[in-house]
C-alpha positions as CSV (number, residue, x, y, z in Angstrom):
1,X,43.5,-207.2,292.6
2,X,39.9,-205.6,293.6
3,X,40.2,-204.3,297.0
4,X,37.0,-205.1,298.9
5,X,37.5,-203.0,301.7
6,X,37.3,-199.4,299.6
7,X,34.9,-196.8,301.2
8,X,32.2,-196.5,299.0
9,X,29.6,-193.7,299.5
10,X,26.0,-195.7,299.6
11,X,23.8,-193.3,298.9
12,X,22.9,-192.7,295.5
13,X,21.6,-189.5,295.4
14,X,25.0,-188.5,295.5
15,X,25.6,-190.1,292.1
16,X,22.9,-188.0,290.6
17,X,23.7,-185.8,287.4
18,X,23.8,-182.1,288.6
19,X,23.7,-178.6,287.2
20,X,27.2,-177.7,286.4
21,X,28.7,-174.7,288.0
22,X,30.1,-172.8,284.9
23,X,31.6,-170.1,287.0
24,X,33.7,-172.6,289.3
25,X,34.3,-174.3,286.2
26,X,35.7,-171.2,284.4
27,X,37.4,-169.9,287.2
28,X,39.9,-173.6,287.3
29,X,40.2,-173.5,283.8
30,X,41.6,-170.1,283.7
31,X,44.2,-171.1,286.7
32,X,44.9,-173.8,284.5
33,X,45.1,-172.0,280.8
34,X,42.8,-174.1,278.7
35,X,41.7,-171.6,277.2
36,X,41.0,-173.5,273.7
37,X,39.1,-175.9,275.7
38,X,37.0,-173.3,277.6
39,X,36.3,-171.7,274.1
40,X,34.9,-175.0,272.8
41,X,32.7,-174.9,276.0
42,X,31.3,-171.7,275.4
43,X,32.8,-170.5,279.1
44,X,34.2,-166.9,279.8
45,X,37.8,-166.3,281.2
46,X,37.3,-165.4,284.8
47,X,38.8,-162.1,285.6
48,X,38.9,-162.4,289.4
49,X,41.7,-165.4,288.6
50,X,43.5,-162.8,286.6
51,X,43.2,-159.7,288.5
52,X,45.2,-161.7,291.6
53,X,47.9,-161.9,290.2
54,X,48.5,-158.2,289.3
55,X,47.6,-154.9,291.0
56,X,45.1,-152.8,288.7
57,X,46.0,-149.7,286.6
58,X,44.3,-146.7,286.9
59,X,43.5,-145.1,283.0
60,X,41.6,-141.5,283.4
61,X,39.3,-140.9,280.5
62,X,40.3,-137.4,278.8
63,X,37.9,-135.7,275.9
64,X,41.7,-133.7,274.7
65,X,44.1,-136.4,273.2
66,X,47.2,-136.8,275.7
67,X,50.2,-138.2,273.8
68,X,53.2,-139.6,275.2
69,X,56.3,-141.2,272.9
70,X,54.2,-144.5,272.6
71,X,50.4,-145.0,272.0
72,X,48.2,-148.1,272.1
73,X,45.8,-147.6,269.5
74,X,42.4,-149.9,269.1
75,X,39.3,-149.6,266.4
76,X,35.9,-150.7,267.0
77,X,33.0,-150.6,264.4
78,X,35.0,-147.9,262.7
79,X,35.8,-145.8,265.6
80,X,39.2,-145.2,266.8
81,X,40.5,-144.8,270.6
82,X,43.9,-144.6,271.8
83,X,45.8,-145.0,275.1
84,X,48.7,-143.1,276.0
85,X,50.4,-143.2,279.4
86,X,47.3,-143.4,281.8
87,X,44.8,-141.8,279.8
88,X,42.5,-143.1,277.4
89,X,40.7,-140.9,274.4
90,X,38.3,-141.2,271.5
91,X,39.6,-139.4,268.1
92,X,38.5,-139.0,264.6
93,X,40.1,-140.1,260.9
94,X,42.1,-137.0,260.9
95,X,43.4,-137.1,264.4
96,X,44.3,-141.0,264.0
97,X,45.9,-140.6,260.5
98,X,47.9,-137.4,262.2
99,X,48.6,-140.1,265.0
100,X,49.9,-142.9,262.7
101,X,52.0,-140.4,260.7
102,X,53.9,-139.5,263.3
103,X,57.7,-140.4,264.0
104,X,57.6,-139.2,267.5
105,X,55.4,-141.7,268.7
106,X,55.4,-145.6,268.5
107,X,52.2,-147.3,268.3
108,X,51.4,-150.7,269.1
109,X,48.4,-151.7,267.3
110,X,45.6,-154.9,266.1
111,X,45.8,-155.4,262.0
112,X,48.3,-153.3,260.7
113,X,47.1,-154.2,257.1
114,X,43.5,-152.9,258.0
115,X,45.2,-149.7,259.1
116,X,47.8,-149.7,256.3
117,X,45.1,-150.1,253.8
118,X,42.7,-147.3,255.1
119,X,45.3,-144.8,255.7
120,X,48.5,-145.2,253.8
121,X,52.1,-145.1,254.8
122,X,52.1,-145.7,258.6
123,X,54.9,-144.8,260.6
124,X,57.2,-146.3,263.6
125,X,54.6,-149.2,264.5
126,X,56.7,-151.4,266.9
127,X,54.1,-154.1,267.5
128,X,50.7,-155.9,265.8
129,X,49.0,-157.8,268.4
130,X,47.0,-160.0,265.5
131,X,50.5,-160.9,264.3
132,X,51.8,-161.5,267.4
133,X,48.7,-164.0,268.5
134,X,49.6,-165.7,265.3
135,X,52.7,-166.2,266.4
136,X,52.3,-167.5,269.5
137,X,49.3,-169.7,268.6
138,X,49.8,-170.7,265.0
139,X,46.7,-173.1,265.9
140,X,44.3,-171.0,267.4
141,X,40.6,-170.5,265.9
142,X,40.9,-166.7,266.0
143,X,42.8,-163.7,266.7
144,X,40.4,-161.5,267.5
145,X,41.0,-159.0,270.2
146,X,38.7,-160.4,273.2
147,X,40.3,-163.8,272.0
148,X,43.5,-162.5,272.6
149,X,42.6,-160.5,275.7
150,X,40.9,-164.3,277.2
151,X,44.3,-166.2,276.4
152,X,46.6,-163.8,277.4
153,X,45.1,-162.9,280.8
154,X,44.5,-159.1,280.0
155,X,42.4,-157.8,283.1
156,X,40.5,-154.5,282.7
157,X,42.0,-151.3,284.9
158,X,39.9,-148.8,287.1
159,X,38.7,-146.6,284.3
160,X,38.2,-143.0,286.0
161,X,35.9,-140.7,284.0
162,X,33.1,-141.5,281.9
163,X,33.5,-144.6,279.6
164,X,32.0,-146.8,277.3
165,X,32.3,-150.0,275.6
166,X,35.3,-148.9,272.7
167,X,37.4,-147.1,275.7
168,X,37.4,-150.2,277.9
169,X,38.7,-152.4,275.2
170,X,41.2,-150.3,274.2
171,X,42.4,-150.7,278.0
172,X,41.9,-154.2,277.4
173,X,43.9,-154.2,274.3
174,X,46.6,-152.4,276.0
175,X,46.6,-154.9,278.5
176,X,46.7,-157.5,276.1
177,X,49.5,-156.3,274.6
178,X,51.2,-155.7,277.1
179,X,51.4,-159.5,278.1
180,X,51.6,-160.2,274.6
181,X,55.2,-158.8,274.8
182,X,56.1,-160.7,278.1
């Protein structure tokens, strides 16, 4: 049955093909975790939709590594930084390998075989966040860490000190894991 009677908006400039508004867009998509689907249309997780729903960290940038029993570490373009407690470092080959040869620390990580590989023997890694996006999303197109830090809702903390791009995606990585493991 057709009802006749259904209000009907006239005016047909309202029927017009606009602009799309990406960031509204992005922003229901994230509520709604289509994440596959936003990457198929090129569209950025929005943070703001994340950030609501937790309060943020605070991570202080420190030029002396500060270790605690566990360590989040992240490398990017061959350069390694870790996080440990709530500070955040850059360190060398010979300060990572001392790092992953330890037994007093456990260390979450991204590719354990690209670590493995470039430095040997690795010790007391509890957790590979590649692996574990595999896991979780057999099907996705990638496990790369921003990937993984878009699906999983991973919102960047207050950074205090100087930083740069390597340092906040270790924080992001951290982050990342961190949900990762929920």
């Amino acid at each position: 049955t057709i009802c006749k009677t259904a209000p009907i908006d006239t005016n047909a400039e309202n029927y017009k093909i606009k602009p799309a508004d990406k960031n509204r867009l992005a922003r229901l998509m994230t509520e709604l975790e289509f994440f596959k689907l936003m990457e198929k249309m090129d569209l950025k997780v929005d943070n703001s939709v994340v950030s609501e729903e937790k309060p943020n960290k605070k991570i202080t940038v420190t030029d002396t590594p500060v270790l605690g029993d566990s360590a989040y570490i992240f490398e990017q373009d061959g350069e390694f930084a870790v996080l440990s407690g709530n500070s955040v470092f850059k360190c060398g080959d010979e300060k990572i390998k001392e790092i992953l040869k330890s037994t007093k620390i456990s260390k979450k990580v991204y590719d354990y075989k690209k670590l493995y590989k470039q430095f040997g023997d690795i010790v007391n890694v509890d957790f590979d966040a590649m692996l574990a996006g595999y896991l979780c999303n057999p099907s996705a197109s990638s496990y790369s860490p921003d990937r993984l830090a878009q699906e999983y809702g991973a919102a960047l903390p207050e950074i205090i000190g100087e930083s740069d791009l390597l340092l906040e995606n270790t924080c992001l990585f951290a982050e990342t894991c961190e949900n990762l493991l929920k």
